[in-house]
C-alpha positions in Angstrom: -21.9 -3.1 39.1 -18.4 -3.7 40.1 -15.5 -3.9 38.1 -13.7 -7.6 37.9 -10.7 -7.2 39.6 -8.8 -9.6 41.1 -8.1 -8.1 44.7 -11.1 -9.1 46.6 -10.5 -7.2 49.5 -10.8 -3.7 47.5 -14.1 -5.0 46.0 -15.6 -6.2 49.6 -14.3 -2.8 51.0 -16.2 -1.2 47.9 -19.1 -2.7 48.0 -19.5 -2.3 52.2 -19.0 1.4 51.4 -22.0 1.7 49.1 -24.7 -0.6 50.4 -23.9 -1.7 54.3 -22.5 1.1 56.2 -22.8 5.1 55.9 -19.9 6.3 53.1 -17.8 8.4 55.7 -17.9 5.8 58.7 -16.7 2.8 56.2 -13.6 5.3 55.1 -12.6 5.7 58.5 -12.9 1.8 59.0 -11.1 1.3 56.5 -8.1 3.8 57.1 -8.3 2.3 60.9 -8.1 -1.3 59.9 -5.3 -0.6 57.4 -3.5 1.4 60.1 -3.6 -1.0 63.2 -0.1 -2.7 62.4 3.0 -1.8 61.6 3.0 -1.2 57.8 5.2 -2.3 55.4 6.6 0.3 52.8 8.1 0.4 49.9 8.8 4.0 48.2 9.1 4.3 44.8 10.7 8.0 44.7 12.4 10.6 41.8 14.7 11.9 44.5 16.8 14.3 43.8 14.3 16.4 41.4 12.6 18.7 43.2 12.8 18.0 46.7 9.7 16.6 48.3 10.9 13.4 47.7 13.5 14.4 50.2 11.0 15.8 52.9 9.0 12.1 51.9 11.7 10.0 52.5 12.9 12.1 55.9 9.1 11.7 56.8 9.3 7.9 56.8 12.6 7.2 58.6 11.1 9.8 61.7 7.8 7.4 61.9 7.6 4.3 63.8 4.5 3.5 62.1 6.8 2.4 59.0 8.7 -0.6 58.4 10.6 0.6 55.4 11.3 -2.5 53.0 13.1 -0.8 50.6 13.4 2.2 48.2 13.5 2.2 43.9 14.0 5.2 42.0 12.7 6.1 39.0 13.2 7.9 35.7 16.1 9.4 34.4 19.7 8.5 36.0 17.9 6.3 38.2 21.5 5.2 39.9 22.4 9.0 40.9 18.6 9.4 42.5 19.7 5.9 44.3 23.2 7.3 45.5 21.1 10.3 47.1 18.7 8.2 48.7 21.4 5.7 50.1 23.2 8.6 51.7 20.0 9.9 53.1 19.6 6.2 54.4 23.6 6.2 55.6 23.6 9.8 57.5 20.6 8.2 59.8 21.6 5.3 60.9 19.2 3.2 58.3 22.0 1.7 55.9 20.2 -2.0 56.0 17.5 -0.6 54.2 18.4 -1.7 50.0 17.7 0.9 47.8 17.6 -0.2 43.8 18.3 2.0 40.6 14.8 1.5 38.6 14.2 1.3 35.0 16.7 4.8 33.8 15.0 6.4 31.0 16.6 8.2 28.1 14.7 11.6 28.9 16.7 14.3 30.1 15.9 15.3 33.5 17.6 17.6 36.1 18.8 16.4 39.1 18.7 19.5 41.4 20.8 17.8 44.2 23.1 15.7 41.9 26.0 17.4 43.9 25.0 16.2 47.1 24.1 12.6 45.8 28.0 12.2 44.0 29.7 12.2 47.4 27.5 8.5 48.1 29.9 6.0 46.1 28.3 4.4 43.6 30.0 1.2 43.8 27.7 0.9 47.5 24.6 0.9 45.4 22.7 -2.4 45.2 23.5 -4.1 41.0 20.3 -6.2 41.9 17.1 -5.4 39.5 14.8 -3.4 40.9 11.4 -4.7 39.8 12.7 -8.3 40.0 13.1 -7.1 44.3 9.7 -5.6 44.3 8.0 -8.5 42.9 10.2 -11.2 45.2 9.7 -9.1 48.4 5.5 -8.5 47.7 5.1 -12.0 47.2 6.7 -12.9 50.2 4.6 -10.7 52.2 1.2 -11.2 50.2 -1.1 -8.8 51.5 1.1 -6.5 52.9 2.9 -4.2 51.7 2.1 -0.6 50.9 3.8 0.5 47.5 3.8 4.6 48.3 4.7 6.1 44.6 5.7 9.7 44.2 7.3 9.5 40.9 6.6 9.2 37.5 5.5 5.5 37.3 7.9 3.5 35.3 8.9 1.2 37.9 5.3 0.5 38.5 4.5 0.0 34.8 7.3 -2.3 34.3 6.1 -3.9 37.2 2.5 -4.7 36.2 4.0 -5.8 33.0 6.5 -8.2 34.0 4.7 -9.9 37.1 0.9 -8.7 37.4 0.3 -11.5 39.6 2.7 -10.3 42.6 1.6 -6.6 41.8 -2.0 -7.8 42.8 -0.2 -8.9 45.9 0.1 -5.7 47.2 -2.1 -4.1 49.8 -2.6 -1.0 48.0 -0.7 1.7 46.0 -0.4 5.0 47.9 -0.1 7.8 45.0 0.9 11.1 44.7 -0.6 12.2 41.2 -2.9 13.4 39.3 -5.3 16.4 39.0 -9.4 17.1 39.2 -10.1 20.1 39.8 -6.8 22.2 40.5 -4.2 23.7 37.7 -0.6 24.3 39.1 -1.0 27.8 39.5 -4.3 27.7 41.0 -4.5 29.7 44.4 -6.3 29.2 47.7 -9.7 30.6 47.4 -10.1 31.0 44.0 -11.8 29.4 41.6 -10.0 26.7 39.5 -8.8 26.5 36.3 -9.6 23.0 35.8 -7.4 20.0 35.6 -3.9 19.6 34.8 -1.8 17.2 33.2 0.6 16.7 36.9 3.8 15.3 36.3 3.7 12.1 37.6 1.2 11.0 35.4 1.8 13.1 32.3 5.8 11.9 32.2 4.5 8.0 31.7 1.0 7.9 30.5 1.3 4.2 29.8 2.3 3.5 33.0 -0.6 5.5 34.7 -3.3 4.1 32.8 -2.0 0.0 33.5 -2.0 1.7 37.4 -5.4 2.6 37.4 -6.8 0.1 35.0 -5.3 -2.9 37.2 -7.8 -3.8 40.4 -4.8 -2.6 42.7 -6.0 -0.4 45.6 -5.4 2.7 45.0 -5.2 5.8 47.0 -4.8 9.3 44.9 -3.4 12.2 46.7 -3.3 15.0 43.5 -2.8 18.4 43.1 -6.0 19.2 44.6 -4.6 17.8 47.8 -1.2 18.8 47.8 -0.9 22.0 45.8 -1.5 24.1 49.0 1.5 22.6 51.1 3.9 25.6 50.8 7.0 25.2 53.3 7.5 29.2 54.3 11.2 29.8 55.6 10.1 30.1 59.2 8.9 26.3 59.0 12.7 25.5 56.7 14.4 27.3 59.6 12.2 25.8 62.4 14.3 22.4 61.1 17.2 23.2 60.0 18.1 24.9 63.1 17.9 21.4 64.7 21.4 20.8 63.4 21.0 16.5 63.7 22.5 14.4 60.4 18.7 14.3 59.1 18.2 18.0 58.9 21.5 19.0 57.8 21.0 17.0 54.8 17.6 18.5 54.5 19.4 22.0 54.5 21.9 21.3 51.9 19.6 19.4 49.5 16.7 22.3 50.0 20.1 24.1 49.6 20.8 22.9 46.1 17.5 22.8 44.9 17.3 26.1 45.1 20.1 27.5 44.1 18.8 28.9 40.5 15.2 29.3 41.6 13.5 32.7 42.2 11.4 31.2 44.9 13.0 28.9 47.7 9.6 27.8 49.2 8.9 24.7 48.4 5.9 22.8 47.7 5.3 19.2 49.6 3.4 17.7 47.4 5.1 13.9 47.7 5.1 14.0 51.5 1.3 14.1 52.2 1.3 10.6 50.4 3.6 9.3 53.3 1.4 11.0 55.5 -1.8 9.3 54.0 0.1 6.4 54.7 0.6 6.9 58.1 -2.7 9.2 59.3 -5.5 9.0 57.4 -7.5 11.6 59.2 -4.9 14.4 57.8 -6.5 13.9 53.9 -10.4 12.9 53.7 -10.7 10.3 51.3 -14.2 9.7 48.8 -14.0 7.3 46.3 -13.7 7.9 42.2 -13.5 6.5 39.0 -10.6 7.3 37.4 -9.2 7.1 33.8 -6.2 8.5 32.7 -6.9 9.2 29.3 -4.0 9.9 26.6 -3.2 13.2 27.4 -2.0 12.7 31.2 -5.3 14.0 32.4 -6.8 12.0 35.4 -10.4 11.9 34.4 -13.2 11.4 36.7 -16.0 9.1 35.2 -19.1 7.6 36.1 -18.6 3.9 37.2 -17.4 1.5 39.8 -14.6 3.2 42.1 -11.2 2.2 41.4 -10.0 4.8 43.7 -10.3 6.7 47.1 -9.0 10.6 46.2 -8.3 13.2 48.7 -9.3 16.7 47.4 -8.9 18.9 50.3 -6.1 19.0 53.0 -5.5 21.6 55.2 -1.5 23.0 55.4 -2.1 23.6 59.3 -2.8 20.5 60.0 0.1 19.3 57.8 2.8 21.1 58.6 1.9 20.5 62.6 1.9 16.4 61.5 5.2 16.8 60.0 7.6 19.3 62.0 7.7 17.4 64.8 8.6 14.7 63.4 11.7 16.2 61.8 12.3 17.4 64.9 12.2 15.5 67.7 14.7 12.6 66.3 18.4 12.0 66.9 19.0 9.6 64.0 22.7 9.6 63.1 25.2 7.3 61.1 26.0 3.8 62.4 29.3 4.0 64.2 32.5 4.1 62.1 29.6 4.5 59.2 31.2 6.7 56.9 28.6 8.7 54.1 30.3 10.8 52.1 33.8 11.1 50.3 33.8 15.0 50.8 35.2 16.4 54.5 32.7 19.0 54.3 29.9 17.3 54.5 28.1 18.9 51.7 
């Protein structure tokens, strides 16, 4: 009845869910028991896109819950998307943290806050191979780490491919990606168009499908979860008049991202996975089997689960999680730390 995968901890939480214990108490004892230490982290981002990743990232440094490991980037000029998230580690005081260029891909992207990211030499950058660091640090914390993914999933593909047996060391993969029911222009309180092929998946299909094919723990926040989280300029203002290293760089980057768009409200889809992560009473959680099939599409099947998939949040709830946090933190540069080549701090 279950699928043979290789983490045996997913299939005992599986099978507890179906036969031992009611469905919605064994989700909370699970996101309890997950949630009771300190968690190890490691973000696989596409900072420097659109800027969730950002907000994700910011997320993660204000949370004590986190032991940050380490951040990759992925696709595209995976070097620049490392500059910007070095600098973001620099201006609070979290330079120890590596960060890795990922696998670049060839596909033209646009970096929305490629500006901001130049000032970050690149010579500071870490020439170490990223997947060869996420494969040594998992297998020397078997068990442990949380791989939280909000990018398309090349790193993770490579990955799976190169060393399956220290990717089935992880604890789980925290995702933000996919669709079921919702289309990207799908409103609240209105029926849905159906699917859509999201971006995370669609960019690297290959990828997606060794993801959700491998036994790995996943947890699958899509569009149907994170479509809704719309950052109004009251909130933007609410912390960017806090005026501390952290929120000036969220200005300028939500600054930059901007600049050519007609709206400037931005969408947070990336940062409910980091607050999955953390709380997992913000996102209900019911478990799915999932295929991604060869258009992008996340397809829900009938089978064994090889997922547990949020499908409603509430943007109240969220945004009262996350402001706060933004807020009430003093994180600055190390002394003497210096962060950007440009005086004016843009």
């Amino acid at each position: 009845m279950f699928p043979k995968v290789r983490n045996r901890s997913f299939r005992a939480s599986v099978l507890l869910a179906f036969l031992l214990i009611p469905l919605g108490s064994s989700l909370r004892g699970m996101a309890q028991s997950s949630r009771s230490q300190k968690q190890k982290v490691i973000l696989d981002t596409d900072i420097g896109g659109d800027i969730d990743d950002a907000f994700a990232l910011a997320l993660i440094l204000t949370s004590p819950e986190i032991n940050l490991m380490g951040v990759t980037t992925a696709w595209g000029d995976t070097e620049l998307r490392a500059r910007l998230a070095a600098r973001m580690l620099c201006e609070t005081g979290k330079s120890s943290i590596p960060v890795f260029a990922g696998v670049p891909t060839k596909q033209n992207t646009t970096l929305t806050q490629a500006a901001w990211a130049r000032r970050f030499p690149a010579s500071r950058i870490s020439k170490q191979d990223a997947i060869a660091w996420m494969a040594r640090t998992i297998r020397k914390n078997p068990g442990q780490i949380t791989l939280i993914a909000i990018g398309p999933l090349s790193n993770v593909g490579a990955l799976i491919e190169r060393d399956p047996a220290a990717f089935h060391m992880l604890k789980r993969v925290v995702l933000m990606g996919g669709s079921i029911r919702r289309d990207y222009h799908d409103l609240e309180n209105v029926p849905s168009r159906g699917p859509a092929r999201e971006y995370n998946i669609v960019t690297d299909v290959p990828s997606a499908q060794k993801l959700f094919t491998s036994g790995v723990p996943i947890t699958m926040l899509p569009l149907d979860s994170t479509l809704l989280l719309r950052m109004d300029d009251g909130q933007q203002q609410i912390v960017f008049k806090r005026n501390t290293p952290l929120t000036d760089a969220l200005a300028h980057l939500t600054s930059q991202w901007g600049a050519k768009r007609t709206s400037r409200i931005p969408t947070l889809f990336d940062v409910m996975a980091v607050e999955e992560a953390i709380d997992g009473k913000l996102c209900p959680l019911q478990p799915m089997h999932i295929r991604v099939d060869d258009g992008g599409y996340t397809r829900v099947e009938t089978g064994a689960p090889n997922a547990f998939v949020c499908l409603n949040s509430d943007p109240n709830t969220f945004f009262q999680f996350l402001i706060p946090r933004l807020t009430q933190q003093s994180l600055r540069p190390a002394n003497g730390e210096t962060c950007s080549s440009n005086s004016s701090g843009e």
